[in-house]
LUMTOR-607337 format. One record per residue (C-alpha): residue number from 1; x, y, z. Coordinates in pm, 1 decimal. Example, Ala and Ser with C-alpha at 12.3 -4.5 7.8 and 13.67 -1.06 7.14 Angstrom:
! LUMTOR-607337
seq / c1 / c2 / c3
1 / 1230.0 / -450.0 / 780.0;
2 / 1367.0 / -106.0 / 714.0;
***
This chain:
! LUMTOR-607337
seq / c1 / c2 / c3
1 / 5045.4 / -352.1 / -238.4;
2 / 4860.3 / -384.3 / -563.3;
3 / 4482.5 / -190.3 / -576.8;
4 / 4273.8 / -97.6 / -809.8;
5 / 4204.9 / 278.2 / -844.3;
6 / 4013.6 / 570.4 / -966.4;
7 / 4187.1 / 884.7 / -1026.3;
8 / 3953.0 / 1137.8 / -1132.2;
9 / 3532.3 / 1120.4 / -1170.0;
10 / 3484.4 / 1042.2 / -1539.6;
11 / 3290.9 / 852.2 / -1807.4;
12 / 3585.1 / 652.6 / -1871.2;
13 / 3980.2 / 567.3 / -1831.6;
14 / 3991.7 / 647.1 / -1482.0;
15 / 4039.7 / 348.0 / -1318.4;
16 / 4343.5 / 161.5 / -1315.5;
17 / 4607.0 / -123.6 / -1118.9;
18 / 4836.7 / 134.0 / -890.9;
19 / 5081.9 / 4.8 / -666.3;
20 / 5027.6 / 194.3 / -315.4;
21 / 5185.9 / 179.0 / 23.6;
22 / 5056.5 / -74.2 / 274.1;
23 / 4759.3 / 87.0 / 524.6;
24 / 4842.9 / 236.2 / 852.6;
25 / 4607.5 / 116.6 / 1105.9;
26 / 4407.9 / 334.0 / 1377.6;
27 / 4356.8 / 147.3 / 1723.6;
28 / 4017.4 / 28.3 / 1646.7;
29 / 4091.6 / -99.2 / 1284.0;
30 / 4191.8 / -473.2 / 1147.3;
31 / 4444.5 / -558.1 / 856.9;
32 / 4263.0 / -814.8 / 628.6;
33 / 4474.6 / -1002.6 / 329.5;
34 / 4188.5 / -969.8 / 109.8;
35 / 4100.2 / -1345.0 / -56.5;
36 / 3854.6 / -1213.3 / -227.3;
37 / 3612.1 / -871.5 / -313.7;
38 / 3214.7 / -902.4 / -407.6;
39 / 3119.3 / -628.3 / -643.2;
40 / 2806.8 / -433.9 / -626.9;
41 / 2617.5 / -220.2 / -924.4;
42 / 2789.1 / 124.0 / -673.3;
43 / 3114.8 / 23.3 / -777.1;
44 / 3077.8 / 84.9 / -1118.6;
45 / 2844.6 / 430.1 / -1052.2;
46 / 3093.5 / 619.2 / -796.4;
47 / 3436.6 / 643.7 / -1023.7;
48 / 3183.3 / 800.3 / -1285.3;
49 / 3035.6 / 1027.9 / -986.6;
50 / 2703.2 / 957.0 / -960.4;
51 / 2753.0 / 951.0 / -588.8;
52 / 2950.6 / 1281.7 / -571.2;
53 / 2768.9 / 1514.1 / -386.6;
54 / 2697.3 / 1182.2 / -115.9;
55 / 2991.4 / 988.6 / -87.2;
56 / 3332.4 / 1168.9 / -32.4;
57 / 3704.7 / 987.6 / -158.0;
58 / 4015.7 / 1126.9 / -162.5;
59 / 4128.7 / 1084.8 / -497.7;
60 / 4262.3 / 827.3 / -573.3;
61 / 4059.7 / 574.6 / -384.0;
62 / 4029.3 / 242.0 / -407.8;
63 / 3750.2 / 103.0 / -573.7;
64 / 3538.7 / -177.9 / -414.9;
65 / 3279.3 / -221.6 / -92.8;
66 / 3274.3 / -605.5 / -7.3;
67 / 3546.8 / -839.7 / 96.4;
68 / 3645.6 / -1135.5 / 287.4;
69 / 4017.0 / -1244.7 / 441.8;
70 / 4231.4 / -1297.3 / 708.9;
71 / 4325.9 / -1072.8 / 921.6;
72 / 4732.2 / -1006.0 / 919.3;
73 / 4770.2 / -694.9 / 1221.2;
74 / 4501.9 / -563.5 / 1473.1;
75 / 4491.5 / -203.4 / 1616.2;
76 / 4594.5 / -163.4 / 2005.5;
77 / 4213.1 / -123.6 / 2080.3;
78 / 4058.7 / -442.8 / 1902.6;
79 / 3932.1 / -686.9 / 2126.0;
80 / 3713.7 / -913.0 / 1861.2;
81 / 3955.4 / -1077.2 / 1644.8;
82 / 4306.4 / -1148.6 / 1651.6;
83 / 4560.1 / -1242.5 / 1385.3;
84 / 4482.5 / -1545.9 / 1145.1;
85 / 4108.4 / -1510.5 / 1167.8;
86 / 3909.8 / -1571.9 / 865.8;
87 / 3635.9 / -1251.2 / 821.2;
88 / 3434.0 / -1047.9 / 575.8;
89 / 3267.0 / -744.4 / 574.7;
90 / 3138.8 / -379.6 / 396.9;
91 / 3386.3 / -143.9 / 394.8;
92 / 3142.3 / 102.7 / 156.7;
93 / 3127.7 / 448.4 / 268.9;
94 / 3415.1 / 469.4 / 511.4;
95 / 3676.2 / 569.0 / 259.5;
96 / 3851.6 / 313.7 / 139.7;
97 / 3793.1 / 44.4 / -101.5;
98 / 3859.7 / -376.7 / -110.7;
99 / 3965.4 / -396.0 / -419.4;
100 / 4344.9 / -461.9 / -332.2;
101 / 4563.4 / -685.5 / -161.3;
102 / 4496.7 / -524.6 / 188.6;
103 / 4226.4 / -355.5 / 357.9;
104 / 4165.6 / -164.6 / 687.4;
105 / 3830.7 / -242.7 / 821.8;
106 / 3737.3 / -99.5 / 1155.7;
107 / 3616.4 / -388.8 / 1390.3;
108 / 3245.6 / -292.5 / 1394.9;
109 / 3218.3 / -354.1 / 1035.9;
110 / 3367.7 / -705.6 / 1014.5;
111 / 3215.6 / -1053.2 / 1150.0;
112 / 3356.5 / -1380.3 / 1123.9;
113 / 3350.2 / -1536.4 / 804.2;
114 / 3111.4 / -1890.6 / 830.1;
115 / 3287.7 / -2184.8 / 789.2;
116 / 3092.3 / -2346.5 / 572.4;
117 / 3141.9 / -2091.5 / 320.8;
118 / 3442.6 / -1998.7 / 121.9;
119 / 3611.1 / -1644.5 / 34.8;
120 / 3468.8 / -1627.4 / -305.4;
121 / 3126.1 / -1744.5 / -113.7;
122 / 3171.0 / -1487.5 / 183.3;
123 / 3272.8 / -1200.0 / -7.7;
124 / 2967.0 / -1240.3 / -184.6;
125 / 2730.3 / -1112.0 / 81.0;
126 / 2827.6 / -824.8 / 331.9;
127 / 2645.3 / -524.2 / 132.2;
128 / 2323.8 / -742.2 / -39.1;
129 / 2312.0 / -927.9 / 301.9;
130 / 2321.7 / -575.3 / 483.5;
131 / 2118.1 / -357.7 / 266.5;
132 / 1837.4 / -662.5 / 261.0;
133 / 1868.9 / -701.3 / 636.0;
134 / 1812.6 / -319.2 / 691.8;
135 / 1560.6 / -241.5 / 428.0;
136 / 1333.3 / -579.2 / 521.2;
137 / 1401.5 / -633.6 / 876.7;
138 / 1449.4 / -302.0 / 1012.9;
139 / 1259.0 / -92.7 / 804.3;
140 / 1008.0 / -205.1 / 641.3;
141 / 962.9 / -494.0 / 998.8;
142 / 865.9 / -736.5 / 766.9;
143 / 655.6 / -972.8 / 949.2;
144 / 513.7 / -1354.2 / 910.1;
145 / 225.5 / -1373.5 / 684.9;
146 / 263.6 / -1070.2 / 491.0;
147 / 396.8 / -984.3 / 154.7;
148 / 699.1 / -839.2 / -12.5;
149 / 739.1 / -765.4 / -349.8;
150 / 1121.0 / -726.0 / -462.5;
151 / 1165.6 / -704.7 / -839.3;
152 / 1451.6 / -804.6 / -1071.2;
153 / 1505.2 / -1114.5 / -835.2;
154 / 1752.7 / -1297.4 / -1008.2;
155 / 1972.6 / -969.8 / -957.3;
156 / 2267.7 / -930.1 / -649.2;
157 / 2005.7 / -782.9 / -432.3;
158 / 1704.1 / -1004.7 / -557.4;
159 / 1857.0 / -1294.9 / -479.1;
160 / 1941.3 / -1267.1 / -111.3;
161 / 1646.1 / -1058.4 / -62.4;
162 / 1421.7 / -1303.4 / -146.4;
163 / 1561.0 / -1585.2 / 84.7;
164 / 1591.4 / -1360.1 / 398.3;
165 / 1226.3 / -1213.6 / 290.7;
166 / 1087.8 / -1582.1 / 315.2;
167 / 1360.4 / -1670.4 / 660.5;
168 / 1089.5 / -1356.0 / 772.7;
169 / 803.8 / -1549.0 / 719.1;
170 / 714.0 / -1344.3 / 400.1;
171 / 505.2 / -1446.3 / 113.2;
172 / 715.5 / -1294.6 / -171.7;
173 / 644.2 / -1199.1 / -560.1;
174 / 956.5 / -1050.1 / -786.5;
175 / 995.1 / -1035.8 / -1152.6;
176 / 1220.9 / -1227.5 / -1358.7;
177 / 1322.9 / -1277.4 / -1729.9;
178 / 1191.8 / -1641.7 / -1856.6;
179 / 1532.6 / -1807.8 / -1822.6;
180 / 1524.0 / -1686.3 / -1463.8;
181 / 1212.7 / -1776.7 / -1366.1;
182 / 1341.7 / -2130.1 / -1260.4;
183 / 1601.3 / -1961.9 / -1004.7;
184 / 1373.9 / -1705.4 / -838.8;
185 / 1153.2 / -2010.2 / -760.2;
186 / 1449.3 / -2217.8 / -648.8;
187 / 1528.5 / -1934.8 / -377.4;
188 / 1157.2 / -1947.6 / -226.5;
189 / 966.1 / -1699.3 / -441.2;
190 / 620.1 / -1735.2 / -455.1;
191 / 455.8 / -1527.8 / -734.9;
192 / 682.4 / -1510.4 / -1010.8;
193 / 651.4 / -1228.3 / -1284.3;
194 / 764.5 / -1264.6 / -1614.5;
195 / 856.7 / -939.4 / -1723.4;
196 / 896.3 / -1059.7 / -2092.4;
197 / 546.6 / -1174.0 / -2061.9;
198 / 313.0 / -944.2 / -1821.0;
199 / 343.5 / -628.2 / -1620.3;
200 / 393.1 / -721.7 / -1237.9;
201 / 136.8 / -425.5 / -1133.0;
202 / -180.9 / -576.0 / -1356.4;
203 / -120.2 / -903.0 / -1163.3;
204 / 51.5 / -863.1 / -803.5;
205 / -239.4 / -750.8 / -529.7;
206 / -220.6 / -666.9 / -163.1;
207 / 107.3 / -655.7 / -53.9;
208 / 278.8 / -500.3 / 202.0;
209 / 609.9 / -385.9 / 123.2;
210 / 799.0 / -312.3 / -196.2;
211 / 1172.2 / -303.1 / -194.5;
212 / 1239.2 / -41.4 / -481.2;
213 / 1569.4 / -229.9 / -656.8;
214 / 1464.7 / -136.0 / -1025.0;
215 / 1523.6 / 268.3 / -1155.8;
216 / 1272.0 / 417.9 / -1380.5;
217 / 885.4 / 486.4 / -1337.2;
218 / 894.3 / 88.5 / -1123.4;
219 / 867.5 / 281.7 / -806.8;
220 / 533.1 / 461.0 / -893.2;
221 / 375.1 / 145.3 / -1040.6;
222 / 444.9 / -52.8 / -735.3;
223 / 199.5 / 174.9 / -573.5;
224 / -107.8 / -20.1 / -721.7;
225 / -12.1 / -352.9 / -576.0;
226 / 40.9 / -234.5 / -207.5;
227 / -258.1 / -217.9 / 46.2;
228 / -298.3 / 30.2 / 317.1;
229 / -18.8 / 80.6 / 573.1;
230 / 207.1 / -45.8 / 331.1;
231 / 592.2 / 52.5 / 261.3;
232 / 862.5 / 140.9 / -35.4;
233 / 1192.6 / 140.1 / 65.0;
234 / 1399.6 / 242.9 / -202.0;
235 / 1751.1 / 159.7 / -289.6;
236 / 1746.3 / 331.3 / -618.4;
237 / 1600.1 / 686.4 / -496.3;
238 / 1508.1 / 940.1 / -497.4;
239 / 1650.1 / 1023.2 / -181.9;
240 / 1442.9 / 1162.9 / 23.9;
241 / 1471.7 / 1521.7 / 301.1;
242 / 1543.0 / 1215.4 / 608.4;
243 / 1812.8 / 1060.7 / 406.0;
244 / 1990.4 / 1430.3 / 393.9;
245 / 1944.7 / 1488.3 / 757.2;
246 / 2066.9 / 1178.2 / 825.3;
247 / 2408.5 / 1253.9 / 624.4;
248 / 2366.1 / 1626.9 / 762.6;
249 / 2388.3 / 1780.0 / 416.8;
250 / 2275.6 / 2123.2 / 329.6;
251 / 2037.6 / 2297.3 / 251.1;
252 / 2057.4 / 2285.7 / -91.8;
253 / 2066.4 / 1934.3 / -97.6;
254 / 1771.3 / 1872.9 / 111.5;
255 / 1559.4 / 2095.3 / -44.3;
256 / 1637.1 / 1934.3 / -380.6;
257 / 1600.1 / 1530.1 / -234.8;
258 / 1235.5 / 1682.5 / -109.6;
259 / 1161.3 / 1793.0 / -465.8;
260 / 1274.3 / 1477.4 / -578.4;
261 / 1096.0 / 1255.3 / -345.6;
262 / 764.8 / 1457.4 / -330.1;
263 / 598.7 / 1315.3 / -600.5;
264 / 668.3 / 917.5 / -469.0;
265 / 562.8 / 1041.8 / -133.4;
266 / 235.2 / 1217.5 / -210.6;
267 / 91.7 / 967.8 / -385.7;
268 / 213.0 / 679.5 / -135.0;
269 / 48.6 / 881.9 / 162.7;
270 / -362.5 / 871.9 / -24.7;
271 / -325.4 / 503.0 / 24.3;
272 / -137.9 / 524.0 / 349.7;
273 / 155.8 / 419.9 / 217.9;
274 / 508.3 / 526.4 / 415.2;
275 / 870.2 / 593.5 / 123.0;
276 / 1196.4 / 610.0 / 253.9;
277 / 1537.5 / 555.7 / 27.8;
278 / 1805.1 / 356.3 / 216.6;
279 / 2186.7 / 354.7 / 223.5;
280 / 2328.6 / 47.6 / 374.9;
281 / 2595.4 / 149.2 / 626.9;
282 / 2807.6 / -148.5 / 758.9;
283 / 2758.6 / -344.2 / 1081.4;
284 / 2939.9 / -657.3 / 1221.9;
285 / 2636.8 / -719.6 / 1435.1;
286 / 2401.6 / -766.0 / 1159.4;
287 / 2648.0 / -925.5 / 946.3;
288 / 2770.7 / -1187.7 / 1228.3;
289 / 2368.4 / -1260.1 / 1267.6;
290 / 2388.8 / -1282.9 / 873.7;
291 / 2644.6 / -1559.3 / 881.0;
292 / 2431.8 / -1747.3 / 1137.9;
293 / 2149.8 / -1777.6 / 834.9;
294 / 2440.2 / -1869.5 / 606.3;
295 / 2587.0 / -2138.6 / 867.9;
296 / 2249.7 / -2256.6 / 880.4;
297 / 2195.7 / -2293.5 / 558.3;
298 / 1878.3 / -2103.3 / 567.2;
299 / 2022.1 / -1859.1 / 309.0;
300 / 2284.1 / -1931.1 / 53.6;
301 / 2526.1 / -1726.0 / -140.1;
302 / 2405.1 / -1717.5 / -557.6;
303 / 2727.2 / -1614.8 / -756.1;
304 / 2739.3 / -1561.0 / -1118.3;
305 / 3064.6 / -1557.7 / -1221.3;
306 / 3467.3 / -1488.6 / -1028.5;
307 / 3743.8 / -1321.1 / -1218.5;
308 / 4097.7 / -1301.1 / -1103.1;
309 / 4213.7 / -980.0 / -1001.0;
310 / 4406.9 / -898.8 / -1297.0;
311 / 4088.3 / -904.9 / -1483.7;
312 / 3883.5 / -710.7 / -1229.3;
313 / 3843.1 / -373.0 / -1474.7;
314 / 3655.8 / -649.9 / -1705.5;
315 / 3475.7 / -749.2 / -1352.8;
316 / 3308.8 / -444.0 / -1312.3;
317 / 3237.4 / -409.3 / -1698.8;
318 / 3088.6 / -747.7 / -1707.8;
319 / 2867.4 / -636.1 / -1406.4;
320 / 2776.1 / -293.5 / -1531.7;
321 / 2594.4 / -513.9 / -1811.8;
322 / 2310.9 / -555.5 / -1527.3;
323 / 2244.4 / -938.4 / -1654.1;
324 / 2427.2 / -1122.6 / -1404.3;
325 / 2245.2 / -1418.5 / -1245.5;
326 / 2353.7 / -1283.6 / -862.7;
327 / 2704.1 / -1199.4 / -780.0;
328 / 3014.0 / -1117.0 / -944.2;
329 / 3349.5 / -1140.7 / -702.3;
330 / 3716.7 / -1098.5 / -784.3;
331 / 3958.9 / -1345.6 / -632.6;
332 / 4247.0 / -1202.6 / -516.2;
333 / 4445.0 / -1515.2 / -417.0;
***
């Protein structure tokens, strides 16, 4: 089968179309026929190894985290889904990638695809749907009537987060660039910053939760617009000591996230404010309850622009650009 790879951790000319042997499966995994594989800003970061010391591959690895297909073979021990079914899912952080013809995805990761969406529209989702899902609903418990700030919402991230932050019952402010302004709005936004124009933390007040989506100093201004018993959850770092024990790194590495973190989390704490930096992980639960939203049409998917998979190197460079208008997917078929 035809994948795209990454050989080696480098700035550049690592990645590249390898022909490799079609996957084994284990008795709890499903073959999908990939249709078609969502890209996320992490694609583009771990073949240059930013994510090193987090995420392990065995080189090479197949690049991609998001995807959405039929399944072709199931493992002896799969009880969910059977040959022919249409599904989608986050394969990021279990070692393998989506960016090629097949993909093993163990059956907790994978959920139905709705049928109201297509491939290109399914792939789309599984790791902005996820990571929103687990940063707004789990962590931070966003609840009706409050407020959530989540900046850069025209972004991958910004605009699903948005949606499921208003599905919540959320008031919720972002930032956007004046030609964007019209599409955060469209997607239920409420307060809408023009970045071009004003600084978000001289106007936005009172809220209750921040979803950290933008690097830089973002994270420490976002402090002045939260009230007490407020929360940051970050998807942009610093990690923090609970992320490490989570991952059961050592030593080194926790002691080094806690000197990163500290500075966030000491000044969040005078105001009563709670940090913590998430990693998605996948889920077909969440997902499947995902899909419900998207059947509903209570969320929809926001794509920017689809490139064939022979053009999927120019996929990722197109994305690394950080000015597309929600998601970029690769069709495979």
């Amino acid at each position: 089968m035809k994948a795209l790879i990454f050989t080696r951790y480098a700035k550049a000319d690592n990645i590249a179309f390898a022909d490799l042997p079609r996957p084994a499966l284990k008795p709890d995994e499903i073959l999908v026929e990939v249709h078609a594989a969502g890209l996320n800003p992490i694609d583009t970061m771990i073949p240059k190894g930013a994510f090193r010391p987090i995420l392990r591959f065995e080189l090479p690895a197949t690049l991609g985290s998001d995807l959405a297909g039929v399944v072709v073979e199931t493992g002896s021990r799969v009880t969910r889904f059977r040959k022919g079914d249409a599904v989608f899912a986050s394969i990021f952080d279990l070692g393998t990638g989506s960016l090629a013809e097949f993909a093993v995805v163990p059956e907790g990761a994978a959920a139905l695809k709705p049928s109201n969406l297509d491939f290109v529209q399914a792939a789309s989702i599984p790791m902005v749907g996820l990571t929103s899902w687990q940063a707004l609903k789990e962590r931070a418990r966003v609840r009706p009537g409050q407020k959530v700030f989540v900046p850069a919402g025209s972004g991958g991230i910004g605009t699903f987060a948005i949606q499921l932050a208003k599905h919540l019952g959320a008031k919720v402010g972002t930032t956007a660039s004046t030609g964007n302004v019209e599409l955060v709005r469209s997607l239920g936004a409420d307060e809408v910053i023009d970045y071009k124009k004003q600084e978000f933390e001289n106007v936005l007040r009172d809220y209750d939760a921040v979803l950290g989506t933008v690097r830089g100093d973002a994270l420490m201004k976002s402090l002045r617009i939260l009230k007490p018993n407020s929360s940051i959850v970050s998807l942009v770092g610093p990690p923090d000591v609970a992320f490490a024990r989570a991952r059961e790194m050592n030593f080194v590495l926790k002691f080094v996230f806690g000197l990163l973190s500290r500075k966030i989390i000491r000044t969040g704490r005078k105001n009563g404010t709670a940090y913590s930096f998430l990693f998605v992980h996948p889920d077909g639960g969440q997902l499947a309850e995902i899909g419900e939203l998207l059947k509903a049409g209570k969320i929809r998917p926001v794509i920017d622009k689809v490139f064939p998979f022979t053009e999927a190197k120019e996929a990722l460079a197109y994305l690394e650009k950080g000015r597309a208008k929600g998601k970029v997917v690769v069709r495979m078929k």
